[in-house]
Structures are given as structure tokens and as C-alpha cells.
C-alpha positions as protocol buffer text, in pm:
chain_id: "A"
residue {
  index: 1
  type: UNK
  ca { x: 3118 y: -2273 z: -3505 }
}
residue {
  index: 2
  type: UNK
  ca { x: 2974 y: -2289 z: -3130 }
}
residue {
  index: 3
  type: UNK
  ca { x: 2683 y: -2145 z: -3077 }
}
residue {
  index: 4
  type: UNK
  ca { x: 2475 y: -2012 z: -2795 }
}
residue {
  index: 5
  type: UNK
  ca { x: 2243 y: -2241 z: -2640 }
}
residue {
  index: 6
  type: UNK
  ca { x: 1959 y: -2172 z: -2342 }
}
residue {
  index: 7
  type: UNK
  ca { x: 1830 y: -1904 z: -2072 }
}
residue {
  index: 8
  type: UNK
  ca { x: 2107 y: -1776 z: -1774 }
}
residue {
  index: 9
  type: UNK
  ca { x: 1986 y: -1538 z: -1527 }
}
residue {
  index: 10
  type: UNK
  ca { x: 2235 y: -1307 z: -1369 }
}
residue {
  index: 11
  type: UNK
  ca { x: 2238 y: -999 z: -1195 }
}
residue {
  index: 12
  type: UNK
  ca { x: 2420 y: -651 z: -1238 }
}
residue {
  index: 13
  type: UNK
  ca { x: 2680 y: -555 z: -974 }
}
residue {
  index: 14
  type: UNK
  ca { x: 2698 y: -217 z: -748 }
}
residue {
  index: 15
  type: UNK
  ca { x: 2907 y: -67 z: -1078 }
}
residue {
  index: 16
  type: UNK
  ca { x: 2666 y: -177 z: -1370 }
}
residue {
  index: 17
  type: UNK
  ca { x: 2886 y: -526 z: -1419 }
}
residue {
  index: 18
  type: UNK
  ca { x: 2720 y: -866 z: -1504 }
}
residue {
  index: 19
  type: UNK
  ca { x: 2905 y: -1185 z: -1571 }
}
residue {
  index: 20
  type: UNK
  ca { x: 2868 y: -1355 z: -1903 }
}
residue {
  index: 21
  type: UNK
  ca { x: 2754 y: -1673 z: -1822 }
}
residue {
  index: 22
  type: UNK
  ca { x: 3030 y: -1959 z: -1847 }
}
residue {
  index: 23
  type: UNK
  ca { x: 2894 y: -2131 z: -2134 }
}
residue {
  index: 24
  type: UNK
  ca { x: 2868 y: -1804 z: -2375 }
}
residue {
  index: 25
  type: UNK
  ca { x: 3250 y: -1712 z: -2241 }
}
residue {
  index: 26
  type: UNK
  ca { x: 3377 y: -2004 z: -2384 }
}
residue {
  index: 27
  type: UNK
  ca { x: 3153 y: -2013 z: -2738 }
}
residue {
  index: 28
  type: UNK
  ca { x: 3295 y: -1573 z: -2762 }
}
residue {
  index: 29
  type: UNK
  ca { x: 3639 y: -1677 z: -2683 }
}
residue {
  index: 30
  type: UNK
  ca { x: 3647 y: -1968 z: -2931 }
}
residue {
  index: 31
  type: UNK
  ca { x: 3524 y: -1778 z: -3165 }
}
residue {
  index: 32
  type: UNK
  ca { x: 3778 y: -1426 z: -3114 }
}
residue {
  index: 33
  type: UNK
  ca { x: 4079 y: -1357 z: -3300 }
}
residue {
  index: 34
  type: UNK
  ca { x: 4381 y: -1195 z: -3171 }
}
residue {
  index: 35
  type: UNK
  ca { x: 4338 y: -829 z: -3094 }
}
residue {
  index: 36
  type: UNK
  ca { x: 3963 y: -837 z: -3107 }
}
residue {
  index: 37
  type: UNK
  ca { x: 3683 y: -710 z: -2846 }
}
residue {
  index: 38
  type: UNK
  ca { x: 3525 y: -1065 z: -2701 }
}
residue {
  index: 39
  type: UNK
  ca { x: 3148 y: -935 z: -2824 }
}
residue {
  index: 40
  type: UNK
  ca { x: 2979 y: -664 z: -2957 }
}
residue {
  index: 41
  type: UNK
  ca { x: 2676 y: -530 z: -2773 }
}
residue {
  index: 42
  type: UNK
  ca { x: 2368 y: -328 z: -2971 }
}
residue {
  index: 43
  type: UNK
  ca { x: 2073 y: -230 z: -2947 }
}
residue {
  index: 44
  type: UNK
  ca { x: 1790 y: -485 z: -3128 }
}
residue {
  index: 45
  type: UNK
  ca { x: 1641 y: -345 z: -3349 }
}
residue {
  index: 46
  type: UNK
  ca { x: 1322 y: -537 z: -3287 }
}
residue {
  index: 47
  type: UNK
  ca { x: 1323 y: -621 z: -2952 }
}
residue {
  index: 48
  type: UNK
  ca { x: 1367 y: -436 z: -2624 }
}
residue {
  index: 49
  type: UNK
  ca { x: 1699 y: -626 z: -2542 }
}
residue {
  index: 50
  type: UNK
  ca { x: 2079 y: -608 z: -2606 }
}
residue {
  index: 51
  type: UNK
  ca { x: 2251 y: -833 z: -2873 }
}
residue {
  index: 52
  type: UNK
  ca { x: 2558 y: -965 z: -2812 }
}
residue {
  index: 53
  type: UNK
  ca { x: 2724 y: -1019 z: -3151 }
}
residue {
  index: 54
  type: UNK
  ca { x: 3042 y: -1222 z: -3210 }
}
residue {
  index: 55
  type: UNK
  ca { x: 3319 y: -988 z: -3396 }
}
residue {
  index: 56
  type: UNK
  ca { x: 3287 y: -1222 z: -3695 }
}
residue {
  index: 57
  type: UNK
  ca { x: 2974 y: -1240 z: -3664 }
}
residue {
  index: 58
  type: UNK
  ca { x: 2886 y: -872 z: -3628 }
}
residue {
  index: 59
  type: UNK
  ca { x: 3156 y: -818 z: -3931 }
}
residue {
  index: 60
  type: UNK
  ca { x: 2880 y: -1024 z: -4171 }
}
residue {
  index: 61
  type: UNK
  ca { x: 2585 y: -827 z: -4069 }
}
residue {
  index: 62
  type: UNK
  ca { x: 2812 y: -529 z: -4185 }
}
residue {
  index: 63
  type: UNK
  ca { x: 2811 y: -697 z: -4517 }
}
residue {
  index: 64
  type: UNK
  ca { x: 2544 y: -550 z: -4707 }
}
residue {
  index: 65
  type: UNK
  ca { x: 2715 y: -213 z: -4634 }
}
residue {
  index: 66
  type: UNK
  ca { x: 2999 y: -286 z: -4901 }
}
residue {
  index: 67
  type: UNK
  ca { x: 2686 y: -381 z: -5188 }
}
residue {
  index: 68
  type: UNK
  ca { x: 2588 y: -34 z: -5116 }
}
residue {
  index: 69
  type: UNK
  ca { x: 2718 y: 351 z: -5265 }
}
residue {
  index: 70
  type: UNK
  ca { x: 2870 y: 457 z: -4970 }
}
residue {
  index: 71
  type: UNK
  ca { x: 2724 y: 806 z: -5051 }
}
residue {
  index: 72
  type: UNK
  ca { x: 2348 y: 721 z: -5008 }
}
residue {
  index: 73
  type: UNK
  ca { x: 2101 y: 736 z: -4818 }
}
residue {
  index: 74
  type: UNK
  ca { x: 2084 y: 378 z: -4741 }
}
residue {
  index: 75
  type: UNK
  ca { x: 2415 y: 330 z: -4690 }
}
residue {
  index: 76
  type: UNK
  ca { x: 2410 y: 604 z: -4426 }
}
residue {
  index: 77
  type: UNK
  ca { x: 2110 y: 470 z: -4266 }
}
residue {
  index: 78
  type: UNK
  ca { x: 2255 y: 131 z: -4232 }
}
residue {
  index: 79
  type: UNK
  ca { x: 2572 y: 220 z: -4090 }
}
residue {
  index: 80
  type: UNK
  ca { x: 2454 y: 451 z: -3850 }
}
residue {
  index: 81
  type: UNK
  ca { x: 2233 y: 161 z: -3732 }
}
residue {
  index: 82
  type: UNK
  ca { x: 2463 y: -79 z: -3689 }
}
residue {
  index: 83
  type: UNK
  ca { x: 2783 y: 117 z: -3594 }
}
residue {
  index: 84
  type: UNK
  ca { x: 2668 y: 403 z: -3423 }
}
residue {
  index: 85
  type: UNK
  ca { x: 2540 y: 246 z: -3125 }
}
residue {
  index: 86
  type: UNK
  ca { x: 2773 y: -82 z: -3121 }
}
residue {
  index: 87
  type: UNK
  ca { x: 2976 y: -132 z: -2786 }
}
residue {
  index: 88
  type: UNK
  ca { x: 3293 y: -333 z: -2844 }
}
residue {
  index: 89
  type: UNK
  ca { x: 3370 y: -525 z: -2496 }
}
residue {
  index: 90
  type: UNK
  ca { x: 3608 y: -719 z: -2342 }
}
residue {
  index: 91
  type: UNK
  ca { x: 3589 y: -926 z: -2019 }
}
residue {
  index: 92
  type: UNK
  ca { x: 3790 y: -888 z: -1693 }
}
residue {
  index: 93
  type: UNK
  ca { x: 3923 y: -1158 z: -1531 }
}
residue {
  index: 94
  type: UNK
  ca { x: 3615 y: -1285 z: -1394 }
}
residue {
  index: 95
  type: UNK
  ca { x: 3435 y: -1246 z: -1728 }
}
residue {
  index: 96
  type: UNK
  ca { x: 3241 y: -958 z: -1638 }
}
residue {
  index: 97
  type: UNK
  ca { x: 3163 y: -679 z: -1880 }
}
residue {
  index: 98
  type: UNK
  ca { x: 2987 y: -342 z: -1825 }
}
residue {
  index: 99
  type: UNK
  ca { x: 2662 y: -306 z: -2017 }
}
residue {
  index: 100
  type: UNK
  ca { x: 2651 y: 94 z: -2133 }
}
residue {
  index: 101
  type: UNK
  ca { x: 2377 y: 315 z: -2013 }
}
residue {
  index: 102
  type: UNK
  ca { x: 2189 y: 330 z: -2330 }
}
residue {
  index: 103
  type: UNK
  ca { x: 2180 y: -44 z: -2376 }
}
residue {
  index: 104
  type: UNK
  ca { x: 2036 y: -102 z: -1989 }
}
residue {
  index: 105
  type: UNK
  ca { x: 1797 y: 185 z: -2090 }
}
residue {
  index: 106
  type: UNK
  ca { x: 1694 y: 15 z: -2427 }
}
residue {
  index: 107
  type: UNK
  ca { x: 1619 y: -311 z: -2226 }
}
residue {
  index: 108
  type: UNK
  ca { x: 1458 y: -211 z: -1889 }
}
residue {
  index: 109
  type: UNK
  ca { x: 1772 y: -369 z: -1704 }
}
residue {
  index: 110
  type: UNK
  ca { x: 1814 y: -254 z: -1367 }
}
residue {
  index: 111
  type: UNK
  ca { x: 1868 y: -564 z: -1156 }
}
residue {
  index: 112
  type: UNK
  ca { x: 1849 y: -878 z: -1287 }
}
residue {
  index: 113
  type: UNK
  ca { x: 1966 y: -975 z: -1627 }
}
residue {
  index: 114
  type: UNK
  ca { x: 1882 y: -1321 z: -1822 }
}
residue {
  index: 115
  type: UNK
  ca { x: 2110 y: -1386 z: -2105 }
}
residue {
  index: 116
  type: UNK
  ca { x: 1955 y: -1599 z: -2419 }
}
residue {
  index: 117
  type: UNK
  ca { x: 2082 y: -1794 z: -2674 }
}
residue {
  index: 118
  type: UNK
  ca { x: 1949 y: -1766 z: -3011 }
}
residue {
  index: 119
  type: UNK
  ca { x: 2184 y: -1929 z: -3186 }
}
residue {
  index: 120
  type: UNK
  ca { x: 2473 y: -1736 z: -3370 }
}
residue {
  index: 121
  type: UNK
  ca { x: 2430 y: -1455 z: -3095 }
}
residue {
  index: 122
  type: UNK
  ca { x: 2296 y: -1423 z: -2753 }
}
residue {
  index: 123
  type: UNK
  ca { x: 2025 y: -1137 z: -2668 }
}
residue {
  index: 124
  type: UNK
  ca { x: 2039 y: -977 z: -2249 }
}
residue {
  index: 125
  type: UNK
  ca { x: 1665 y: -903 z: -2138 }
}
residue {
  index: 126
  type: UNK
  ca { x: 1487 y: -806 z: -1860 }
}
residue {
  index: 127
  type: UNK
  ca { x: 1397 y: -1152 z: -1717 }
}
residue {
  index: 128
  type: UNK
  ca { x: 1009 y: -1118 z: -1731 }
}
residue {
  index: 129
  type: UNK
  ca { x: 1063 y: -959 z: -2063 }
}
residue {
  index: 130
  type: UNK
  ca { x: 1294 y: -1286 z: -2190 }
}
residue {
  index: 131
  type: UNK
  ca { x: 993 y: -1507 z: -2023 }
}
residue {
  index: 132
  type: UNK
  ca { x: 730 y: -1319 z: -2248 }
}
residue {
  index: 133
  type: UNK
  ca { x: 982 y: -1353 z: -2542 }
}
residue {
  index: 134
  type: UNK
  ca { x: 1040 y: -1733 z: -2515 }
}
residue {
  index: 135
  type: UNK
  ca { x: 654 y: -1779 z: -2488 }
}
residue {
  index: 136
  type: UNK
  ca { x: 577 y: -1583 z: -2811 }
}
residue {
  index: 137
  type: UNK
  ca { x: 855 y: -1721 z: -2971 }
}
residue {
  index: 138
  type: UNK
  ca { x: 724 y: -2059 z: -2921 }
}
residue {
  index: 139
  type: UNK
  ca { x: 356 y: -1966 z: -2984 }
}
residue {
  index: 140
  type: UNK
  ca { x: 454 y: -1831 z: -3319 }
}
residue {
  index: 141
  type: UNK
  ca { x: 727 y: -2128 z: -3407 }
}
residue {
  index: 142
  type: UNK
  ca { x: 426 y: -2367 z: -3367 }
}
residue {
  index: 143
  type: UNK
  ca { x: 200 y: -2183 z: -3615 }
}
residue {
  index: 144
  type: UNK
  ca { x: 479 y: -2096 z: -3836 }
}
residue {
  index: 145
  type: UNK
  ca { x: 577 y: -2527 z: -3864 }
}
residue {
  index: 146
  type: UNK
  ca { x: 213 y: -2570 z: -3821 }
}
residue {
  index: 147
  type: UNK
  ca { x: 273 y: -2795 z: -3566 }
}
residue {
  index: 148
  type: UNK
  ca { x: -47 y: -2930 z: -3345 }
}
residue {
  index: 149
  type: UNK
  ca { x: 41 y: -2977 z: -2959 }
}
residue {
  index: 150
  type: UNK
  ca { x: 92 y: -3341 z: -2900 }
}
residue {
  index: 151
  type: UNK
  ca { x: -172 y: -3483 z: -2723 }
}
residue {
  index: 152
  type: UNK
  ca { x: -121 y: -3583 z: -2323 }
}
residue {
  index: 153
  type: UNK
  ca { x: -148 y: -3937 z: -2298 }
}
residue {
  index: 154
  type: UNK
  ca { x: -419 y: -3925 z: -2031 }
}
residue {
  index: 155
  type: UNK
  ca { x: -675 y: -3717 z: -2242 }
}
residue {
  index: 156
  type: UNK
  ca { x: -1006 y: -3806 z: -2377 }
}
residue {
  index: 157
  type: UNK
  ca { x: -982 y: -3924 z: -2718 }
}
């Protein structure tokens, strides 16, 4: 399974376009099976960015739906939150897509666009939002391995 590695900036066209950068193109389109959208884009549900979900992948989020009586609460809930504002997309020929109002809302886009890897799925941000992300992310990756920060070779011992 490819997944989807690094930070691409990129910005959105005159008619709300952005190109997928090259690399993620060719992880989605491994990935696709006949007749399917290339991604599906959502709203995060923890961050202020757009996911960009694989159709596989996006069909095992779904999962816990089926574990679930379809006529509950929870089960409404869930699917609501998942489905209700899922975009399925395809590129054009230049592997462009066209990011819905409510997602570019949801994630402060209006210009520029950086798209980031996070393995399985890539996330679209605001770039100074992505840069705040990565830093946290890290931050809290250190104290969650309780790594110390390796010591520069020209400081006092």
C-alpha cells in the first residue's frame, strides 16, 4: 500500500482548483479501483484542515457503522459525520480537483494550499496553519516517545 509522504505547497486557481501534488496522484491512483472517485475529501474532525481519504481507505473508517443498530443514535451520529459532508472527487487531466466551499471554509484556504502526508491519507491546510501543525506534532511525538533532543556536538558538556 503507498502511502503519503511530506509537505507540498500549492495554490488555488481563479475557479477554486488546486493540483494534487504529483507524488499523492500516483499513491490515489494506485490505490483506485475501476469506477471509483480518486479521493474523498472531509472535513477533520480535529483539525482545521481537509482530509483526503483513499476510497478504500475511507470505506474502513465506515466500518464501525456495520457493528452498529442502524436505528440508533450512534449510528446516526456516525454516519452523518462521516457521509454527510464527504466530497467524492476525481481529477482532470492535469490532476486538478475543486475543493468545495465548505471544506475551504473549514480550513481558512483562500490562496495558498500545502498538502501533508500523514501516512494512509493526506490532510490540505492553510500553510501557516500546516507549519503550526508539524511543530506541535513534533513537540508532542517527542514527549509522547520520551525522546530527549540529541545534543549538538559543539555544546558544553
Amino acid at each position: 500500500m503507498s502511502v503519503f509522504l511530506g509537505t507540498h505547497q500549492n495554490r488555488l486557481d481563479a475557479k477554486g482548483r488546486v493540483s494534487i501534488p504529483a507524488a499523492f496522484r500516483t499513491a490515489l491512483r494506485s490505490q483506485a479501483a475501476a469506477g471509483e472517485s480518486l479521493v474523498i475529501l472531509r472535513p477533520s474532525h480535529l483539525h482545521p484542515c481537509i482530509e483526503a481519504w483513499p476510497p478504500a481507505a475511507f470505506a474502513a473508517l465506515s466500518q464501525p457503522l456495520d457493528r452498529m443498530d442502524i436505528f440508533s443514535d450512534d449510528h446516526d451520529d456516525l454516519a452523518a459525520a462521516l457521509y454527510a459532508d464527504a466530497y467524492p472527487m476525481d481529477a482532470d487531466r492535469e490532476g486538478r480537483i475543486i475543493l468545495p466551499e465548505p471544506l475551504k471554509e473549514h480550513a481558512g484556504l483562500t490562496e495558498a494550499v500545502a498538502f501533508m502526508g500523514v501516512g494512509k491519507i493526506f490532510q490540505i491546510w492553510e500553510p501557516a496553519a500546516a507549519e503550526r501543525r508539524r511543530a506541535e506534532a513534533r513537540t508532542r511525538s517527542r514527549a509522547l516517545s520520551g525522546a530527549r533532543p540529541t545534543p549538538r556536538p559543539d555544546a558544553d558538556a
